[in-house]
N, C-alpha and C positions, 0 to 999 in steps of 0.2 A: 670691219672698220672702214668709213671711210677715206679715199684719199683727195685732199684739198686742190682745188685747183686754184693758183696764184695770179691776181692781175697786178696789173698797175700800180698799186697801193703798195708803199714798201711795212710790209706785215708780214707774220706766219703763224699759224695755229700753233694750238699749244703742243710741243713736242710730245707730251706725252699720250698725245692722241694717234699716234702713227702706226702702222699696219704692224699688230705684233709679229709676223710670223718673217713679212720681209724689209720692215726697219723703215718703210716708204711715209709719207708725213703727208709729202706735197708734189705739186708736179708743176711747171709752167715759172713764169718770171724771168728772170733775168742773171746775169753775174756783175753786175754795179759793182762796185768795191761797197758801198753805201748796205745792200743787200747781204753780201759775204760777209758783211764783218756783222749786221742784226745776226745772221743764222747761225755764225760762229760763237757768238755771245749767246745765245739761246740753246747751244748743246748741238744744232741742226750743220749739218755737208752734206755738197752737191758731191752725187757720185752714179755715172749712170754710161753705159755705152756710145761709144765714140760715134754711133751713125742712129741714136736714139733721138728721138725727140718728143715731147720736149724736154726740160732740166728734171733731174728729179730728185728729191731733197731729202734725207734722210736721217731718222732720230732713232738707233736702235735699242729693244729691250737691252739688250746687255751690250755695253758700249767697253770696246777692249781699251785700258788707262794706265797710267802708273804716277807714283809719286815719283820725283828723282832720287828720293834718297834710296826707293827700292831698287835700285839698277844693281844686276848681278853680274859681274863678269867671268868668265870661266874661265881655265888654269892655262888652258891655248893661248886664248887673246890676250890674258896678260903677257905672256912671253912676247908675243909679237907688239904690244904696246912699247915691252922695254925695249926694244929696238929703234923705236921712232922710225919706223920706217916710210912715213910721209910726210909731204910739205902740209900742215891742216891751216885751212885757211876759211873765214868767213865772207860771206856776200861779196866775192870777190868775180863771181862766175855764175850768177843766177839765172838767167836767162839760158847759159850749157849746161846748167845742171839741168832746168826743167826739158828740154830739150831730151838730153839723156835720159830722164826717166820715163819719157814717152817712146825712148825708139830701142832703149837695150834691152832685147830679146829677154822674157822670161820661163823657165818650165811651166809647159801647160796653160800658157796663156798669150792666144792669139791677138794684135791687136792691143788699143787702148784707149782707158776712158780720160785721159789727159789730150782731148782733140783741140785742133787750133783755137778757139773759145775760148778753153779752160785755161790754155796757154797763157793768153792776152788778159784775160783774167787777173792772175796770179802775178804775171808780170807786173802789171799796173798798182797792184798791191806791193809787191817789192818799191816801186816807184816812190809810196807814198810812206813807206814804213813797216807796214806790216806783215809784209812775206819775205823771208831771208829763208839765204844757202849756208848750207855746212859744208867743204870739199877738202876733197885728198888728192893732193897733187904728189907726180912723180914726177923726176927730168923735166919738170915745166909744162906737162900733161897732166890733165883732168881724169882722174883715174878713179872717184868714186864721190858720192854724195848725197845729202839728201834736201829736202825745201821743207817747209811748213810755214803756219799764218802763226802769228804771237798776238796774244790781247792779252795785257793785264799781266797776271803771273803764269799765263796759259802757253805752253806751246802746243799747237795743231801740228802734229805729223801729216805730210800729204803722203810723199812719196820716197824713193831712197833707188840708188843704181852700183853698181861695180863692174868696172870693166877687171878690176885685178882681184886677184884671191883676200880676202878681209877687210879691202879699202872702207866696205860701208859700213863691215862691224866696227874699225878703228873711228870710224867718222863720227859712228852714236855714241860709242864708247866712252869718246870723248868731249861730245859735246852736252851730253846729261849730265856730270859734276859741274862742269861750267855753267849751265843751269841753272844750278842747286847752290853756287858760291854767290849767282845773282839775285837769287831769290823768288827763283821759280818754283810753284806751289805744285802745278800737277804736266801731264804730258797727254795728251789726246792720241792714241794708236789709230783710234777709229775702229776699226774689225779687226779679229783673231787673225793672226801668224807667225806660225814655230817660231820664224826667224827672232820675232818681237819678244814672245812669251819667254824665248833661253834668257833676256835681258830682265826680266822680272816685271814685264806688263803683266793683267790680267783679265777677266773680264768683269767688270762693275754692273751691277743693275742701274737702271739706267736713274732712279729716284738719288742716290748713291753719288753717280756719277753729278747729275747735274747741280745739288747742296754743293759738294764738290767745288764744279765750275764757279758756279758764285762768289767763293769767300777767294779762290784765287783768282778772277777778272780782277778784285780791288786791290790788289799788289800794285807796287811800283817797285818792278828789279831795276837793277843796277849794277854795271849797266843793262841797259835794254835787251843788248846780246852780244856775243861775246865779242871782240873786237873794233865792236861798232860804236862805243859811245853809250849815249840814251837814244840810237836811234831803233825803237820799236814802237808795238802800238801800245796807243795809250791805255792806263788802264779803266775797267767800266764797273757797272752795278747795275746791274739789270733787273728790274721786278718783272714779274710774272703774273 
């Protein structure tokens, strides 16, 4: 298969043209907010090594997804929900969360593909609507969290951090029914992990997945997110 290379022209092949084996689409372009939010609405994320070059774009066969209403919690994390044992707070600290999700240490993996870029990126998304935080606060400390992009009735998981034992499961935990009471249609994981799967993502093919995306881009929740009003992104309708 080949992989496209991207100029100037804000376009993207068709996702479903992308390298079966390693999810790769495209390579080249930019992070515009203008471009992240086409690729997002097209099923397509940048996701590639911190000292890679260039960008590299990716539409996987099996795209890991969930509905909100299929979130599982298990018989642990609910105890530790009835506690309330954090402050949860929205887009209150977006910028220390993205921040943290590039520098707290994880098993097994050296490094990150959240490089200054992707940073500035995402922030500027935040800026304009589109990229919100989830956090768990302790004592007045940022002790866990996660970011992602919103279009539509879509939320884009990027990333997620914990500096304390569960802060990031209580963070998803509870910000997927909030979701689900706004009228968010689907959840974007992006790619397979345990962490995600105990919660009841799964993997979609990607035909699956992106019907899917469609009919939930034409949502309009309410609010946008949780705490925030209607401030998210607006919602879209994309042909193909």
């Amino acid at each position: 298969m080949p992989i496209y290379l991207l100029d100037e022209a804000l376009a993207f092949p068709d996702p479903t043209k992308a390298d079966p084996a390693t999810g790769i689409l495209a390579v080249g372009g930019d992070l515009s907010p203008a471009r992240l939010i086409l690729a997002y609405s097209l099923g397509i994320f940048p996701w590639y090594d911190a000292d890679a070059t260039p960008i590299l774009w990716h539409s996987p066969a099996w795209r890991f997804a969930m509905r909100p209403g299929d979130l599982h919690i298990g018989r642990t994390l609910r105890k530790t929900l009835r506690k309330h044992p954090f402050d949860l707070r929205y887009d209150t600290a977006f910028e220390a969360v993205l921040r943290a999700c590039a520098e707290v240490p994880r098993p097994g993996q050296n490094g990150t593909w959240l490089n200054p870029d992707m940073q500035a990126a995402y922030t500027e998304l935040f800026r304009r609507g589109f990229a919100h935080s989830a956090e768990a606060w302790r004592d007045g400390r940022l002790v866990g969290g996660l970011y992602g992009v919103t279009l539509g009735g879509v939320f884009y998981g990027e990333s997620m951090f914990a500096l304390e034992d569960e802060a990031s499961k209580v963070v998803f935990a509870t910000l997927v029914p909030a979701l689900e009471r706004a009228g968010y249609r689907l959840i974007d994981c992006q790619v397979y992990t345990d962490h995600l799967a105990r919660f009841g993502a799964g993997e979609w093919p990607r035909d699956d997945f992106l019907e899917t995306l469609d009919e939930a881009l034409a949502v309009i929740p309410r609010p946008g997110w949780p705490g925030s009003g209607d401030r998210a992104g607006r919602p879209m309708r994309i042909r193909r």
